[in-house]
C-alpha positions in Angstrom: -6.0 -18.3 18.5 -9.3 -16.2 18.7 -9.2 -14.4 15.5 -11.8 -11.8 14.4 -12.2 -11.4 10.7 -14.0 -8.8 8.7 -14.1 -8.7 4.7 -15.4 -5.7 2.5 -17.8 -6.7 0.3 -17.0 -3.7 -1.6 -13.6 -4.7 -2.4 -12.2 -6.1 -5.3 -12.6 -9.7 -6.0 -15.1 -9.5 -3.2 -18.0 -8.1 -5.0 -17.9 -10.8 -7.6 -17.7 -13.9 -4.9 -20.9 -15.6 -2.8 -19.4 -13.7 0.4 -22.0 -16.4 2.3 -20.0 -19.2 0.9 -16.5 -17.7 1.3 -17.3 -16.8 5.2 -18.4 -20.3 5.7 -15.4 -21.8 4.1 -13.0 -19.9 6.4 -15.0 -20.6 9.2 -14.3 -24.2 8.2 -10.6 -23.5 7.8 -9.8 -22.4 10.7 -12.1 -24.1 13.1 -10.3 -27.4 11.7 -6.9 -25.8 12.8 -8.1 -25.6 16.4 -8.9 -21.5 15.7 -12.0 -19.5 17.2 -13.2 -17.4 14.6 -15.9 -14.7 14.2 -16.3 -13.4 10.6 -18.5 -10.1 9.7 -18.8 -9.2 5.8 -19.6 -5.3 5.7 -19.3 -2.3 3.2 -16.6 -0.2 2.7 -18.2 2.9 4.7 -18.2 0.5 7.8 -14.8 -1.4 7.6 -12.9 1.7 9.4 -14.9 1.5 12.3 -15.7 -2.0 12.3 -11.4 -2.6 12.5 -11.2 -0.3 15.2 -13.3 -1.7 17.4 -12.0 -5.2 16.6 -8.8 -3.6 17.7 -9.6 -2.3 20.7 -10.5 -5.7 22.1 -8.6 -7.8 24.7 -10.0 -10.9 24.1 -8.5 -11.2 20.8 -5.0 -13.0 19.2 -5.0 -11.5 15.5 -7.7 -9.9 13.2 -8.2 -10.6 9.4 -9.2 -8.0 7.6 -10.2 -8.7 3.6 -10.4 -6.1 0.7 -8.4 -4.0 -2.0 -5.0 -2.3 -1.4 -6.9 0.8 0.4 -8.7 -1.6 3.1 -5.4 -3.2 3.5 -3.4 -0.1 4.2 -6.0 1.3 6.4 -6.4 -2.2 8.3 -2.8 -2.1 8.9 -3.2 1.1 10.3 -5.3 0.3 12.8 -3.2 -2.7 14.0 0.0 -0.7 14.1 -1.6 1.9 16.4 -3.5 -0.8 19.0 -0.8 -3.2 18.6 -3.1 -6.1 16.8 -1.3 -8.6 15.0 -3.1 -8.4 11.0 -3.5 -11.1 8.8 -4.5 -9.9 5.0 -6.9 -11.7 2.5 -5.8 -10.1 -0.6 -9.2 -9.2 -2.5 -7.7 -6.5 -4.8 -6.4 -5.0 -8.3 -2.7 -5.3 -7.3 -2.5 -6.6 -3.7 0.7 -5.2 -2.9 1.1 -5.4 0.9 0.4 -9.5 0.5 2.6 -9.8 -2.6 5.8 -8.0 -0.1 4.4 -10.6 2.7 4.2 -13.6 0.4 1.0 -14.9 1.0 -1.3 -16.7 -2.0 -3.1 -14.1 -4.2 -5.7 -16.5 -4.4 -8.3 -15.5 -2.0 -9.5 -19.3 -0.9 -6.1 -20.5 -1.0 -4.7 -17.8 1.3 -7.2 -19.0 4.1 -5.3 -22.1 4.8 -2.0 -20.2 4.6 -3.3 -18.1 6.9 -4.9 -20.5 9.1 -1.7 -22.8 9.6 0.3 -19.3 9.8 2.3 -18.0 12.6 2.7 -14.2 13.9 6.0 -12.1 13.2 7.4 -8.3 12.7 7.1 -6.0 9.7 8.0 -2.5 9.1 5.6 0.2 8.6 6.4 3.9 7.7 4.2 7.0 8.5 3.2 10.2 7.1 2.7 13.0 9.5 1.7 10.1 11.3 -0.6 7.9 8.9 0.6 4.5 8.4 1.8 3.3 5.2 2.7 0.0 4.2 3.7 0.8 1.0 4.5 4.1 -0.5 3.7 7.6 -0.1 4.6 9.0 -4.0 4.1 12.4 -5.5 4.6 13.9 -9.0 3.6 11.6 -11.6 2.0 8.8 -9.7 -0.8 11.1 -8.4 -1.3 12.6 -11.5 -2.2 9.1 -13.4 -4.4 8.1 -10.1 -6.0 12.0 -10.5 -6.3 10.9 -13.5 -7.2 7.1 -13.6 -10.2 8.7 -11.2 -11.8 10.9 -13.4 -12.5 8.0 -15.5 -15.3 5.5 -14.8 -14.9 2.0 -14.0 -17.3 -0.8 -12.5 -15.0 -3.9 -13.0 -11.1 -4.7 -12.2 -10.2 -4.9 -15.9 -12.1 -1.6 -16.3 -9.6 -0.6 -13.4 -6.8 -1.5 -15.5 -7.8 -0.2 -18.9 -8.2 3.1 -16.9 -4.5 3.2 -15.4 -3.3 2.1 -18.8 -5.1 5.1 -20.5 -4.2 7.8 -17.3 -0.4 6.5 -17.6 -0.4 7.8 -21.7 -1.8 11.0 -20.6 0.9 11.5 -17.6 3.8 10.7 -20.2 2.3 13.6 -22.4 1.7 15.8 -19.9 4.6 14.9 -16.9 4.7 17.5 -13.5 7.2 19.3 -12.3 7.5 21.1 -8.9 10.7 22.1 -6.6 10.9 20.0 -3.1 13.8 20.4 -0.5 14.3 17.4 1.7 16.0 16.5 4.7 17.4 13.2 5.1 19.5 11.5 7.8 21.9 14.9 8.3 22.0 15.5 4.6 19.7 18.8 3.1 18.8 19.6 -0.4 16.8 21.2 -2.8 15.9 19.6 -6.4 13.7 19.8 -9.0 11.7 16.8 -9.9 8.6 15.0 -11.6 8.9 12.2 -9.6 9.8 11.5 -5.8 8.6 8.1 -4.0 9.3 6.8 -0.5 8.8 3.2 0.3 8.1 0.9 3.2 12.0 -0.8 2.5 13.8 -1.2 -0.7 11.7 -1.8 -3.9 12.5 -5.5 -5.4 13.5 -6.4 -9.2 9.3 -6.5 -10.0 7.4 -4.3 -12.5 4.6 -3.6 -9.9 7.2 -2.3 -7.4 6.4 -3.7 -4.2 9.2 -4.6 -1.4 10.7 -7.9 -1.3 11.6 -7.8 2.6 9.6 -5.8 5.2 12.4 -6.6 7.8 15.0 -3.8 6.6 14.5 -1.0 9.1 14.5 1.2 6.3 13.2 3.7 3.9 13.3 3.5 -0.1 13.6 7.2 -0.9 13.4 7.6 -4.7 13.4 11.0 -7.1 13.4 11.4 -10.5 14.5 14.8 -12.2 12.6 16.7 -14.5 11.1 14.5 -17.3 9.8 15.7 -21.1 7.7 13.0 -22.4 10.3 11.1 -24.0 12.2 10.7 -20.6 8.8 9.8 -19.0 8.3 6.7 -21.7 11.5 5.7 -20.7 10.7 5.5 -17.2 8.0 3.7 -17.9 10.0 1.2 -19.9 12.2 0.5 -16.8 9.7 -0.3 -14.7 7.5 -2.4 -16.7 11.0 -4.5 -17.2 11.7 -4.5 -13.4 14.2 -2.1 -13.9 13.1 0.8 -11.9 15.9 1.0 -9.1 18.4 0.6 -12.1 17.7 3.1 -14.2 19.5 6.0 -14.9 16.5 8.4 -14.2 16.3 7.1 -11.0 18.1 8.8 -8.3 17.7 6.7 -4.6 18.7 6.6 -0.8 18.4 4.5 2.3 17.2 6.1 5.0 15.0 6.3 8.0 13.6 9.9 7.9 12.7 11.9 5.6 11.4 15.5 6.3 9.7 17.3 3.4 9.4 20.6 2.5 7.3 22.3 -0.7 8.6 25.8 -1.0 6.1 27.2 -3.9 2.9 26.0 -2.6 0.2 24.6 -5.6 -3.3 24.9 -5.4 -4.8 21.8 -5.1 -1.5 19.8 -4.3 -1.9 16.2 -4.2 -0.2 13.0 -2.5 -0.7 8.9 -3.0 -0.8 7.3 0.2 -0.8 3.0 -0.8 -3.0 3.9 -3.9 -5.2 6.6 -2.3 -4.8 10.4 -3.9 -4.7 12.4 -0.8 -4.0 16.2 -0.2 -0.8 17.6 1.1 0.7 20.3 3.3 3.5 22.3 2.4 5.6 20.0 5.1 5.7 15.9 5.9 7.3 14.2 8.3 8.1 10.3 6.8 9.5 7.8 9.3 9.9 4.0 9.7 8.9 2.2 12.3 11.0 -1.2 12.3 9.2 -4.2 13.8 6.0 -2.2 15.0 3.6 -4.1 12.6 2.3 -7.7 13.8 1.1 -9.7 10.6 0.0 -13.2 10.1 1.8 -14.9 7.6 2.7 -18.5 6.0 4.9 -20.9 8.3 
């Protein structure tokens, strides 16, 4: 294959590795597998346009794109929409996307996994038409990344110690806000802290990433109105892999999912696979079974 590649320097892991070093080691990888490779290490400003044009091309088989969950979900953007098959270096806090794809988390290890890989089909959903290959959450998940943001961090532990302290400060202070939903024939209205739609099912894991991406379905997920207490449970569940059991937890299956705000909020926010984002008063969620070309293990 004639694979492109292009790492963010910016990203995760990345920033602490000899990028020189690491480009010349996949070049080796893959070259050895009988692969053409061209490898580009840029900054995070750049990676959008750098994907897209990468893209674009027809003389291409697959692109590699290496970073943190954000330059994952955006590089699987880009694929979806030019029909690019992806392979993911996993250079970030969490890592999701790779974890739900099963490749190494180990970003030299994952080269040869990738390099003696073969092409297949993944879901993707879509939010008023951005791609997502994880979740699109409201409530009290963008509230602890609102949070989480307006403290400073330079490292991935300092990454972590801020989510830590931004989750304590959502259980004391949890949100709630009125939605009415749509879903595969079915229309209701609900108050809630909590709503989540995911790219399939969530598995039995505390970080809450999708076992299978082959489903053909949405993970749609609310939770009612929480006091603090109620909030610390939730919590609980999910730290113990629980979340989809617990009793706080209210979820469907679907494939659409059209969402409506009736009070609209100043300042109204939505997380997009880790990114706070703002959001209309309406969104349009949809699955797109298959559409998604990744590289993964044999």
């Amino acid at each position: 294959m004639k694979i492109k590649a292009i790492f963010n320097r910016d990203g995760g892991t990345f920033r602490a590795t000899d990028m020189e070093a690491y480009s010349r080691r996949a070049e080796e990888v893959f070259r050895a597998r009988g692969h053409e490779i061209e490898i580009v290490v840029v900054s995070g400003s750049e990676m959008g346009e750098t994907l897209e044009k990468a893209a674009r091309r027809d003389d291409l088989d697959a692109m590699i794109a290496g970073g943190g969950d954000g330059t994952i979900s955006g590089a699987a953007g880009v694929a979806w929409k030019n029909g690019m098959p992806l392979g993911v270096v996993p250079a970030g806090t969490m890592n999701l996307f790779a974890r739900s794809l099963k490749l190494p988390l180990d970003i030299w290890k994952v080269l040869e996994v990738l390099a003696d890989g073969r092409i297949t089909e993944a879901d993707i959903g879509s939010a008023d038409g951005r791609a997502f290959v994880h979740q699109f959450s409201m409530g009290l998940h963008a509230r602890m990344i609102r949070y989480r943001e307006s403290y400073s961090f330079a490292s991935r532990l300092g990454k972590i110690r801020a989510s830590a302290r931004a989750a304590v400060g959502v259980i004391f202070n949890p949100p709630e806000f009125e939605i009415e939903f749509d879903v595969d024939g079915i229309h209701e209205r609900r108050e809630v802290s909590a709503i989540s739609i995911s790219n399939n099912h969530f598995g039995p894991n505390a970080l809450m990433f999708a076992d299978d991406l082959t489903s053909g379905h949405l993970g749609f997920y609310t939770a009612p109105p929480l006091k603090p207490a109620g909030v610390a449970k939730l919590v609980f569940d999910i730290l113990r892999g629980k979340f989809r059991e617990s009793p706080l937890i209210t979820e469907m299956s679907v494939t659409a999912v059209d969402l409506h705000f009736p009070i609209a909020r100043h300042k109204t926010n939505c997380v997009i696979d880790g990114e706070l984002l703002p959001v209309g008063r309406d969104v349009a969620l949809r699955i797109h079974p298959g559409e998604l070309k990744v590289l993964v293990g044999r």
